[in-house]
PDB file of N, CA, C and O in Angstrom:
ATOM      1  N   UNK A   1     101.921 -51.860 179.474  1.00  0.00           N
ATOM      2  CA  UNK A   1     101.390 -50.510 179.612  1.00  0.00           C
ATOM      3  C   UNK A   1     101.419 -50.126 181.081  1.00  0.00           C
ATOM      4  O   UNK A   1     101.016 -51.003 181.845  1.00  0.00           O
ATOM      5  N   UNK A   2     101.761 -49.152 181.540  1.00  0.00           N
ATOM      6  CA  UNK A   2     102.207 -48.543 182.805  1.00  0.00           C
ATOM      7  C   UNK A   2     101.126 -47.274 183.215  1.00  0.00           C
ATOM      8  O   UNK A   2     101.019 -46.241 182.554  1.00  0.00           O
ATOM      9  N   UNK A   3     100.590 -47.493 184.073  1.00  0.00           N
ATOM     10  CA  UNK A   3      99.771 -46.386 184.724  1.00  0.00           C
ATOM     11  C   UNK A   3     100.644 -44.882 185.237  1.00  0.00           C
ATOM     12  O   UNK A   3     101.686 -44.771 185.883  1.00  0.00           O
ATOM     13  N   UNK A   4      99.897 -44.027 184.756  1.00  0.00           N
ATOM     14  CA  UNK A   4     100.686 -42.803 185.568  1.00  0.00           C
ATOM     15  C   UNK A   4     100.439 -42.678 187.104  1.00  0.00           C
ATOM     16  O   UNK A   4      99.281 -42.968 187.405  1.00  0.00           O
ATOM     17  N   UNK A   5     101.011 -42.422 187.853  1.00  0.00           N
ATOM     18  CA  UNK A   5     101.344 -41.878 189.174  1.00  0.00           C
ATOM     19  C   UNK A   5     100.326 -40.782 189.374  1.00  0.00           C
ATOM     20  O   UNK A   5     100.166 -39.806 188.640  1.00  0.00           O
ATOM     21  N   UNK A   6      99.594 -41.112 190.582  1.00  0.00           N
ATOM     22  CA  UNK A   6      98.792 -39.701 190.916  1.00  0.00           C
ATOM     23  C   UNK A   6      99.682 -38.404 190.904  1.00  0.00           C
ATOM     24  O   UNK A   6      99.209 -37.268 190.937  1.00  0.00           O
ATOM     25  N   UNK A   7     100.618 -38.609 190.867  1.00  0.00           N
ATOM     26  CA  UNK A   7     101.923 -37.353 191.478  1.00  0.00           C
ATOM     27  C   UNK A   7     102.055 -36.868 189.990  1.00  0.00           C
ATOM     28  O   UNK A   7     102.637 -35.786 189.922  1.00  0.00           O
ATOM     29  N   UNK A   8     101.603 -37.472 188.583  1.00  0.00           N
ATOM     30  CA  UNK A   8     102.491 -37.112 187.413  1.00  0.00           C
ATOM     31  C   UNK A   8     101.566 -35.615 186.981  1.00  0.00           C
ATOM     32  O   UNK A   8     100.399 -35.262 187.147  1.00  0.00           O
ATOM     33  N   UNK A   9     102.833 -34.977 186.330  1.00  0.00           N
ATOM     34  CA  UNK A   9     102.315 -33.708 185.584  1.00  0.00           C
ATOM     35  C   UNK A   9     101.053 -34.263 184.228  1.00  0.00           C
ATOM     36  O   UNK A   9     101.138 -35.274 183.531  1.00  0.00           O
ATOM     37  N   UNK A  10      99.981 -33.224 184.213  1.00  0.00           N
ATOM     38  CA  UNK A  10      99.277 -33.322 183.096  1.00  0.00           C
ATOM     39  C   UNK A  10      99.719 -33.100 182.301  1.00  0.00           C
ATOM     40  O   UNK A  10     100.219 -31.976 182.352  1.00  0.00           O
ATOM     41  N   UNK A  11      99.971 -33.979 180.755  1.00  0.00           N
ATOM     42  CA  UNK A  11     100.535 -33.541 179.641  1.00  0.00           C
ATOM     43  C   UNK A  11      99.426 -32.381 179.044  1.00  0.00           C
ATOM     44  O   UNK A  11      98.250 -32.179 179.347  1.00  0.00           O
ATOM     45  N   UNK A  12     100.470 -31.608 177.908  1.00  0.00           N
ATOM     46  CA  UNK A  12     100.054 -30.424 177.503  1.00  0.00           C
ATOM     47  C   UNK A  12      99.354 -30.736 176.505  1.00  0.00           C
ATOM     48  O   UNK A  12      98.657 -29.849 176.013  1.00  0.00           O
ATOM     49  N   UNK A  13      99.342 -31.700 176.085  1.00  0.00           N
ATOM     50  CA  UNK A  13      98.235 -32.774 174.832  1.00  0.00           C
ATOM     51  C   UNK A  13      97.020 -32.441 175.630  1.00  0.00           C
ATOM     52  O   UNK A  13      96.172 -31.718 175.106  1.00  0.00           O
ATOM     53  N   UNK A  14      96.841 -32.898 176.858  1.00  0.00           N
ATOM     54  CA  UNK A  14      95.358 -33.256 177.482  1.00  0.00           C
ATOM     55  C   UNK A  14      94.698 -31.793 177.902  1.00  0.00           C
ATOM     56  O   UNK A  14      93.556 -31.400 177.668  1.00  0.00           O
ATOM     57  N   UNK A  15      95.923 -31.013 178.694  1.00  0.00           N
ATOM     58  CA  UNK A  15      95.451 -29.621 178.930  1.00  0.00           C
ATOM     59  C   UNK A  15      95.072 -28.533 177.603  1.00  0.00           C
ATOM     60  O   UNK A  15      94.282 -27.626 177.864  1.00  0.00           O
ATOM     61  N   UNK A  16      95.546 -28.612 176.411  1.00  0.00           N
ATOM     62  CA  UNK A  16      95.514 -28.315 175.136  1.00  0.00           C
ATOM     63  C   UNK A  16      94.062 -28.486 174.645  1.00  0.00           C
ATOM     64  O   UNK A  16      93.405 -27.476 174.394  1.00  0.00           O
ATOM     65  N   UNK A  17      93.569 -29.622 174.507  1.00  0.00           N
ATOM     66  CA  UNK A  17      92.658 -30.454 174.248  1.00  0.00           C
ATOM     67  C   UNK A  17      91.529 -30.282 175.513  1.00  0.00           C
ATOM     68  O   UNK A  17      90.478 -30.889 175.307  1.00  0.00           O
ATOM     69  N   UNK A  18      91.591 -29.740 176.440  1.00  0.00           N
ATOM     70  CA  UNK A  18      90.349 -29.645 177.222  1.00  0.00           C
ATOM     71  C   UNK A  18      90.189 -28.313 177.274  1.00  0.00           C
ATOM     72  O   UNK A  18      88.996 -28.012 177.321  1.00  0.00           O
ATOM     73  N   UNK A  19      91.055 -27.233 177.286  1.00  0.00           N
ATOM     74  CA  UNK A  19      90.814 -25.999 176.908  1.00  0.00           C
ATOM     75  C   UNK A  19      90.355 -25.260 175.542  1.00  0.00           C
ATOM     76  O   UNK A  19      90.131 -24.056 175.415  1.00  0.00           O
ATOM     77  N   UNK A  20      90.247 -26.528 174.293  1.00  0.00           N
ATOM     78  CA  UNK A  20      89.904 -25.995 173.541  1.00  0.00           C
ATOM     79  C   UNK A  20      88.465 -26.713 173.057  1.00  0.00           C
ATOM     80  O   UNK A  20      87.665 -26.442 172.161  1.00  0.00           O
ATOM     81  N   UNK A  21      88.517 -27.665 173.989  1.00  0.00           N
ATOM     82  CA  UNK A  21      86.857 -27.907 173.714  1.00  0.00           C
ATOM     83  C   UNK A  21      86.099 -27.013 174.674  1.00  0.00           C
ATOM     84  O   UNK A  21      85.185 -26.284 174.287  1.00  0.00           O
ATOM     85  N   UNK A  22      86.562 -27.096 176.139  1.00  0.00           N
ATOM     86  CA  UNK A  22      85.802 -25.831 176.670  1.00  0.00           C
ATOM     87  C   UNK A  22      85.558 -24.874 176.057  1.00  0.00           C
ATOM     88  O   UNK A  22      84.443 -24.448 176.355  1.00  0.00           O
ATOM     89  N   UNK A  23      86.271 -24.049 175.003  1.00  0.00           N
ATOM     90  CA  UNK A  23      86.204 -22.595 174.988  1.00  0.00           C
ATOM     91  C   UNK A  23      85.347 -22.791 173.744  1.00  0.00           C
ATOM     92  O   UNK A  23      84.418 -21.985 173.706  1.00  0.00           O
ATOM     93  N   UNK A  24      85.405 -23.767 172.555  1.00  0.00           N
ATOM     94  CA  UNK A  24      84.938 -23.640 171.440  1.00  0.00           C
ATOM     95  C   UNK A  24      83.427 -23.968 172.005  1.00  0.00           C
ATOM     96  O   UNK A  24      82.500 -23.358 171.472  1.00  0.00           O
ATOM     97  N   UNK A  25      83.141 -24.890 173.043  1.00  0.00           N
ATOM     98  CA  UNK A  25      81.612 -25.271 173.639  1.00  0.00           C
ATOM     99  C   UNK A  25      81.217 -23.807 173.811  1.00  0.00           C
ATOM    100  O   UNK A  25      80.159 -23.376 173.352  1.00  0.00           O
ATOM    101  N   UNK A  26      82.100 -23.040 174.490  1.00  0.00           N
ATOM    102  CA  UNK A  26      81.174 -21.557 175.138  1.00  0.00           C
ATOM    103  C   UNK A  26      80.791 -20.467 173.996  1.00  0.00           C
ATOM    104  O   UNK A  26      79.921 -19.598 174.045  1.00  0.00           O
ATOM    105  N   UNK A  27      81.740 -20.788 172.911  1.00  0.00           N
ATOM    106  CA  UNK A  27      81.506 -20.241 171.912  1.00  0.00           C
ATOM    107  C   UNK A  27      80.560 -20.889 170.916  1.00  0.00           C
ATOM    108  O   UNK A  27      79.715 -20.087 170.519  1.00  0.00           O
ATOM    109  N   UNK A  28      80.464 -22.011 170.437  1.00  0.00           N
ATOM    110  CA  UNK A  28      79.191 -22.681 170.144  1.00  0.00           C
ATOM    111  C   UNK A  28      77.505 -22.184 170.835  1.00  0.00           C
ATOM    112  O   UNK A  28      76.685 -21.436 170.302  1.00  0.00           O
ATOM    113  N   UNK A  29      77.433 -22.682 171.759  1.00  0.00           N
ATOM    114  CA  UNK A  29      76.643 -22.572 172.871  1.00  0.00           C
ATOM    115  C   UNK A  29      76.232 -21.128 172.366  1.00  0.00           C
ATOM    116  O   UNK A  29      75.145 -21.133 171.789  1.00  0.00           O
ATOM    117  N   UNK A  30      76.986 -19.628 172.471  1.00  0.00           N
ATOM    118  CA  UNK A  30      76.704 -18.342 172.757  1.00  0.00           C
ATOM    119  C   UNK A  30      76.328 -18.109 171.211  1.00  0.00           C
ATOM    120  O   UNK A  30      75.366 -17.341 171.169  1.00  0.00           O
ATOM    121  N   UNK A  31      76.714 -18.473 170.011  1.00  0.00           N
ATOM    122  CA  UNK A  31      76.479 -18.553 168.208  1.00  0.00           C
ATOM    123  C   UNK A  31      74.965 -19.000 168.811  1.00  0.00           C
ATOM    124  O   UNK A  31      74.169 -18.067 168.917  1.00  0.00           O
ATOM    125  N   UNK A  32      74.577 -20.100 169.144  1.00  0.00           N
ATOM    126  CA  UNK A  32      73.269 -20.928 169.021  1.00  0.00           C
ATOM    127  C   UNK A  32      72.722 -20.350 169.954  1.00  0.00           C
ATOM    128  O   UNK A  32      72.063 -21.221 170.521  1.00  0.00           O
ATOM    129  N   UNK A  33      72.561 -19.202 170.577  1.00  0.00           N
ATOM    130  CA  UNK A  33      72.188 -18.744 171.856  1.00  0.00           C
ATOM    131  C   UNK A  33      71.888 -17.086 171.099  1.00  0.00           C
ATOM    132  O   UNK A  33      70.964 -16.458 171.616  1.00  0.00           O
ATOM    133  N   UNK A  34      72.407 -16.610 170.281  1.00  0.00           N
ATOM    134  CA  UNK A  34      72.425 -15.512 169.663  1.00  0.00           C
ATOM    135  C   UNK A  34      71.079 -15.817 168.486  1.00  0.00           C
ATOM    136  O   UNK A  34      70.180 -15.001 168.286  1.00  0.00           O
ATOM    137  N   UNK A  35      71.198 -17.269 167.741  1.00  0.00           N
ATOM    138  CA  UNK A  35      70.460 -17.321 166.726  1.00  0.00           C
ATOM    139  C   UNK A  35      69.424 -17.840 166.859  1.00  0.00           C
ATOM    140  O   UNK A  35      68.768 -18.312 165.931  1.00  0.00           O
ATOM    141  N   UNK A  36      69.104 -17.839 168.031  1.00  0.00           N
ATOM    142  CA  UNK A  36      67.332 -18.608 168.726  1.00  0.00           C
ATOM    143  C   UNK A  36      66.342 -18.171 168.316  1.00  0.00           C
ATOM    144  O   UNK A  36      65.535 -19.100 168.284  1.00  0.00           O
ATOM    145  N   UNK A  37      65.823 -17.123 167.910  1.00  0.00           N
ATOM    146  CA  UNK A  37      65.060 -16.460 166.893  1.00  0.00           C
ATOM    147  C   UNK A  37      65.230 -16.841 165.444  1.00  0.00           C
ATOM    148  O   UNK A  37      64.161 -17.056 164.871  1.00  0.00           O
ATOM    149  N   UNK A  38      66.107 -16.949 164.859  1.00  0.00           N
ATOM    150  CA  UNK A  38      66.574 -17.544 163.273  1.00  0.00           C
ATOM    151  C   UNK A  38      67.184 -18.930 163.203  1.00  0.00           C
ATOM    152  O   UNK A  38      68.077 -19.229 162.411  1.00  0.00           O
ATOM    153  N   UNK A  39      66.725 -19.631 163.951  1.00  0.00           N
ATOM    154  CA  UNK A  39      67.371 -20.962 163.979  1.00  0.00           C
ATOM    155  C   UNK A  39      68.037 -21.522 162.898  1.00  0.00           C
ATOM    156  O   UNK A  39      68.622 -22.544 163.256  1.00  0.00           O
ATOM    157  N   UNK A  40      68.207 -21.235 161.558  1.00  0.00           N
ATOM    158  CA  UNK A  40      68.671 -20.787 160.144  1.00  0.00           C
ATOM    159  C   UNK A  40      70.001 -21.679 160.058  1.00  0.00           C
ATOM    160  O   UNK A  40      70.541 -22.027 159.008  1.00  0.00           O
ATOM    161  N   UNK A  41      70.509 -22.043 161.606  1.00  0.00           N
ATOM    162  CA  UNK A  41      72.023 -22.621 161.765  1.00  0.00           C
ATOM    163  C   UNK A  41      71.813 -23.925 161.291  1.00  0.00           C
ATOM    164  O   UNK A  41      72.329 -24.342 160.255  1.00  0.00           O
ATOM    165  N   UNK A  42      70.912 -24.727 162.170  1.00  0.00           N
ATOM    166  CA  UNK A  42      70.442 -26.124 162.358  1.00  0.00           C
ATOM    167  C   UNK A  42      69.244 -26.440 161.741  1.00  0.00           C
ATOM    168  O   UNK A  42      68.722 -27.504 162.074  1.00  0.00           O
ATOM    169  N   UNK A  43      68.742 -25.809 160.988  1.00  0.00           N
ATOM    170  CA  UNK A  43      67.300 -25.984 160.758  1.00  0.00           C
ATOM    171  C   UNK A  43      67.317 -26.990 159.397  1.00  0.00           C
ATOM    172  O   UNK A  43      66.308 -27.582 159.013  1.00  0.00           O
ATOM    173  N   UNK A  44      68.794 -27.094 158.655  1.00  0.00           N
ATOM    174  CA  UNK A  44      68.599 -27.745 157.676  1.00  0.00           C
ATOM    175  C   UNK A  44      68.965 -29.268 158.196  1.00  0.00           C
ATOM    176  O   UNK A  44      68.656 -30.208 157.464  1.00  0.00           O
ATOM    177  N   UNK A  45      69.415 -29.439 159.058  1.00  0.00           N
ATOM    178  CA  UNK A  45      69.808 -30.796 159.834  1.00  0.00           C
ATOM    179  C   UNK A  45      68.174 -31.445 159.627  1.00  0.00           C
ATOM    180  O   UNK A  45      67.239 -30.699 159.338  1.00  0.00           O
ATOM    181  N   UNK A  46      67.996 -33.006 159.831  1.00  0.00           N
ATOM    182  CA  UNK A  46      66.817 -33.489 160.759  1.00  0.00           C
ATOM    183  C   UNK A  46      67.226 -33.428 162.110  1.00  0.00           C
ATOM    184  O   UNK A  46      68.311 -33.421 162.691  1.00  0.00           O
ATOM    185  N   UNK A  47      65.420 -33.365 162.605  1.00  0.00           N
ATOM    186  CA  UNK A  47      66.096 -32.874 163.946  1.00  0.00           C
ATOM    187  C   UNK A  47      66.545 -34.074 164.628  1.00  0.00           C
ATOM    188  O   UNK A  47      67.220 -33.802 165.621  1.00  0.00           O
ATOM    189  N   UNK A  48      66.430 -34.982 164.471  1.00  0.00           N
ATOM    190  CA  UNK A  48      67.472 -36.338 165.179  1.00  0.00           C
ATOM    191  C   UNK A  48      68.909 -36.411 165.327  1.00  0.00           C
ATOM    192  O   UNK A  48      69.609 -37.041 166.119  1.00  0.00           O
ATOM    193  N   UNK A  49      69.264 -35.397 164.114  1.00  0.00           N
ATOM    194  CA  UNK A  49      70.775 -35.626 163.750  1.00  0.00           C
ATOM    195  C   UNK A  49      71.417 -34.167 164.241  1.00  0.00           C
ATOM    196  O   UNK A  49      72.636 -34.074 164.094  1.00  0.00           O
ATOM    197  N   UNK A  50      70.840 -33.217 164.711  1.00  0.00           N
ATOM    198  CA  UNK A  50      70.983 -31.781 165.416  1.00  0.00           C
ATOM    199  C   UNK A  50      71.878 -32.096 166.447  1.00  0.00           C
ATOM    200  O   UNK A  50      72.991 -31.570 166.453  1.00  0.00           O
ATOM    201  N   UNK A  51      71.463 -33.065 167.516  1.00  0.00           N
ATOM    202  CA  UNK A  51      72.737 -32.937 168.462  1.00  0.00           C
ATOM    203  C   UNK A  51      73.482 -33.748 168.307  1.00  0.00           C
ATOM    204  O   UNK A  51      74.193 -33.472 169.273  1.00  0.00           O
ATOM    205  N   UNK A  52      74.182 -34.993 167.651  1.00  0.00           N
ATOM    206  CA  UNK A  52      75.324 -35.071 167.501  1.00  0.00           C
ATOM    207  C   UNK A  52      76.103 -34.482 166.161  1.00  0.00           C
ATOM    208  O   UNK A  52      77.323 -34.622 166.073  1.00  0.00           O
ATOM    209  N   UNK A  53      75.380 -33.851 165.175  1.00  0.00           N
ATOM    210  CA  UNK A  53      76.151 -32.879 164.533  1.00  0.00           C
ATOM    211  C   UNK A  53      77.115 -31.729 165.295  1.00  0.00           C
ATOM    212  O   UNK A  53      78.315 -31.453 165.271  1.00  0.00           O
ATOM    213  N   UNK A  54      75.939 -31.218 165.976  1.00  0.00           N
ATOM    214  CA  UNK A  54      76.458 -30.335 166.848  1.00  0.00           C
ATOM    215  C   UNK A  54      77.281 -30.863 167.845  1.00  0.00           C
ATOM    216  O   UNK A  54      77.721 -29.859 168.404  1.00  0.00           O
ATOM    217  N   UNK A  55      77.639 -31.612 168.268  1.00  0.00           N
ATOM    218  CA  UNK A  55      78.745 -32.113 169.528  1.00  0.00           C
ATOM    219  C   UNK A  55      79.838 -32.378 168.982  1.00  0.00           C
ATOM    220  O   UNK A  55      80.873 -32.185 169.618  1.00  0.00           O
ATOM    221  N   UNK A  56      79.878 -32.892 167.652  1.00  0.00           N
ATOM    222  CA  UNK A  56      81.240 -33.250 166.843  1.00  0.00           C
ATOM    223  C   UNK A  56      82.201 -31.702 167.199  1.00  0.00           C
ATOM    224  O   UNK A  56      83.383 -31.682 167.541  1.00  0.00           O
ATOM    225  N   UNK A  57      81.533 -30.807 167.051  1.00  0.00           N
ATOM    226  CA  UNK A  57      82.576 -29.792 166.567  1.00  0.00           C
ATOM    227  C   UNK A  57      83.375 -29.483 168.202  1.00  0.00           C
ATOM    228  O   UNK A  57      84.544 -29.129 168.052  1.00  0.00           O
ATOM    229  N   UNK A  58      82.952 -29.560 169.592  1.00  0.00           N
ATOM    230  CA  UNK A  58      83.586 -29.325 170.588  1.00  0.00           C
ATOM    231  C   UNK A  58      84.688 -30.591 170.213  1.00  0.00           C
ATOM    232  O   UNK A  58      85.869 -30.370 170.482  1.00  0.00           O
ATOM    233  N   UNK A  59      84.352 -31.817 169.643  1.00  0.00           N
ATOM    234  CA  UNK A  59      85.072 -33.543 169.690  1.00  0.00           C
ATOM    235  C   UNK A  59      86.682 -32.716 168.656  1.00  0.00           C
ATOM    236  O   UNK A  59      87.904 -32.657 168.796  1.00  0.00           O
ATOM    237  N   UNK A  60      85.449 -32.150 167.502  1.00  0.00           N
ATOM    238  CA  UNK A  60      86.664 -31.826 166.376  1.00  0.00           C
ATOM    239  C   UNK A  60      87.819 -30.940 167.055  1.00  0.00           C
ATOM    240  O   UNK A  60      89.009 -31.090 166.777  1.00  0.00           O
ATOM    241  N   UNK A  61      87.359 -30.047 167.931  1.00  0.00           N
ATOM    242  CA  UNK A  61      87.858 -29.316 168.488  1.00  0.00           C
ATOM    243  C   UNK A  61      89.263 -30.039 169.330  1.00  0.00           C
ATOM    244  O   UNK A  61      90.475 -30.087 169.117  1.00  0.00           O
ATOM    245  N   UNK A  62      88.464 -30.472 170.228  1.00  0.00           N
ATOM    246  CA  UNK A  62      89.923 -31.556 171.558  1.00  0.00           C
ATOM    247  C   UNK A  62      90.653 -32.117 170.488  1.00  0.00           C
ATOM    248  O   UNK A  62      91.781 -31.654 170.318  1.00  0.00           O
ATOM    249  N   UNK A  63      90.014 -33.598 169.223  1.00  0.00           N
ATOM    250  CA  UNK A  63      91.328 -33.741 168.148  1.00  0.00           C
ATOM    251  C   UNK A  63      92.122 -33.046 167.879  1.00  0.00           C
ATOM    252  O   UNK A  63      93.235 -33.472 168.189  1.00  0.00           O
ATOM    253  N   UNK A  64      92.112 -32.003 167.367  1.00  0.00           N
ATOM    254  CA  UNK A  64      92.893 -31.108 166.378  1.00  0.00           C
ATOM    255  C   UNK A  64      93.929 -30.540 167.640  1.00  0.00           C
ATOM    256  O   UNK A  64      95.125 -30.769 167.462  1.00  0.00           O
ATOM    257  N   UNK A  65      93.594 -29.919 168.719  1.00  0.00           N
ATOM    258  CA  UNK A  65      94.173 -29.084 169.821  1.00  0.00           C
ATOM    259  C   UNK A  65      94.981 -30.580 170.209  1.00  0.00           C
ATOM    260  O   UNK A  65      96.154 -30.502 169.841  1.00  0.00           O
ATOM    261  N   UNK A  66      94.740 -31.590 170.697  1.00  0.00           N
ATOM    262  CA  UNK A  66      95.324 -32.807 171.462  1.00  0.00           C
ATOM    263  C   UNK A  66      96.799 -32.813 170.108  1.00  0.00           C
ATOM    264  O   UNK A  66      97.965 -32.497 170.346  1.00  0.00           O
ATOM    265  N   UNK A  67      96.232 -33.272 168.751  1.00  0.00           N
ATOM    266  CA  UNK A  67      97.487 -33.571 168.229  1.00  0.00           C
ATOM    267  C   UNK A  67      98.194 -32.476 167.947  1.00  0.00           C
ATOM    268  O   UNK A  67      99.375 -32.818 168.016  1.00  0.00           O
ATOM    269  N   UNK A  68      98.106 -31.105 167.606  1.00  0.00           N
ATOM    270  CA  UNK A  68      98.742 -30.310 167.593  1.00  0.00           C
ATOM    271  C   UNK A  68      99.606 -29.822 168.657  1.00  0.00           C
ATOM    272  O   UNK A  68     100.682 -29.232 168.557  1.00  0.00           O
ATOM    273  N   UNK A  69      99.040 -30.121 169.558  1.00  0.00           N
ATOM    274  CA  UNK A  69      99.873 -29.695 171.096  1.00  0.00           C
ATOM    275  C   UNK A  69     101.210 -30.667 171.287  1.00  0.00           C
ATOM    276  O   UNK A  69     101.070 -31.887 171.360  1.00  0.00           O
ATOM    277  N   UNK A  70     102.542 -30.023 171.363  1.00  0.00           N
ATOM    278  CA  UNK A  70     103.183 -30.860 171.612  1.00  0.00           C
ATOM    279  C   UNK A  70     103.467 -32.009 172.929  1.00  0.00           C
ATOM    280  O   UNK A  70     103.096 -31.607 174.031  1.00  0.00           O
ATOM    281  N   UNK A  71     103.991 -33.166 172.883  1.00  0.00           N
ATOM    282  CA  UNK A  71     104.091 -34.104 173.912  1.00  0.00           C
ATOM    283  C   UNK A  71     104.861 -33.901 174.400  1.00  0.00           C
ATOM    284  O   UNK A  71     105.951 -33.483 174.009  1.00  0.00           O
ATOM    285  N   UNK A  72     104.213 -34.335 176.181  1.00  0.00           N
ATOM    286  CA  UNK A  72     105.480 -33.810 177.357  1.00  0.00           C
ATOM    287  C   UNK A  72     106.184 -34.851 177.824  1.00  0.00           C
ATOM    288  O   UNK A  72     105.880 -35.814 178.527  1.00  0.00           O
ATOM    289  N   UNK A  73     107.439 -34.400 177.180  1.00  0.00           N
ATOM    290  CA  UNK A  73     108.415 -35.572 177.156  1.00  0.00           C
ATOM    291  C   UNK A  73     108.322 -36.107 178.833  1.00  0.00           C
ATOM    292  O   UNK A  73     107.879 -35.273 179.622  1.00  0.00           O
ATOM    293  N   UNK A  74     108.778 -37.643 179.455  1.00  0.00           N
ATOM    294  CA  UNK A  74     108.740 -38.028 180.553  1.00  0.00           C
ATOM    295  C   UNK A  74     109.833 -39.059 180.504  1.00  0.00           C
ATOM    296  O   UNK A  74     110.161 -39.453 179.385  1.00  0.00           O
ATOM    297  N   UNK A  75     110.550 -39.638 181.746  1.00  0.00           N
ATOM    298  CA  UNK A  75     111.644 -40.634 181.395  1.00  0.00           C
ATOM    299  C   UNK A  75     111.176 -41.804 181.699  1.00  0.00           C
ATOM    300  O   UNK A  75     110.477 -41.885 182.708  1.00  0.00           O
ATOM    301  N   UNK A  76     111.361 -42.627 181.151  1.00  0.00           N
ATOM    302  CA  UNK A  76     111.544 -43.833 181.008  1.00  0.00           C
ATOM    303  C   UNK A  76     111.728 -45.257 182.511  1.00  0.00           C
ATOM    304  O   UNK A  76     111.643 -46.475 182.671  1.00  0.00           O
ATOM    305  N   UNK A  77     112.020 -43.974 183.286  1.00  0.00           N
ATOM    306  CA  UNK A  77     112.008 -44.504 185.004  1.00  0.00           C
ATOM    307  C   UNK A  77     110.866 -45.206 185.361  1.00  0.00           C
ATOM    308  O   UNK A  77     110.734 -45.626 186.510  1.00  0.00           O
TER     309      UNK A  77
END
């Protein structure tokens, strides 16, 4: 297994995958930020299990964006 080079381009897998957990977090975040008065979202959770329910979906998010994004081809050098 071979380390990348500080010099190497970010694959579009990783940039894919961090832009879409960012954006789905800000959008999460602003849903649960809207419904603070009707908490109605999470309220059927226990509350132990509230925040990593809730963190899966930024996680589900980077999966889905990481493998869908295509790989940036590199040579073999």
């Amino acid at each position: 297994m071979t380390m990348a080079s500080a010099s190497a381009p970010i694959e579009k897998k990783v940039k894919a995958a961090s832009a879409a957990t960012y954006l789905l977090s800000v959008a999460g975040l602003s849903i649960l930020g809207a419904v603070t008065d009707n908490p109605s979202l999470v309220s059927s959770l226990p509350d132990g299990l509230e925040p990593f329910i809730l963190a899966l979906v930024p996680a589900a998010s980077a999966a889905i964006a990481g493998w869908m994004a295509p790989h940036t081809p590199r040579s073999d050098a």
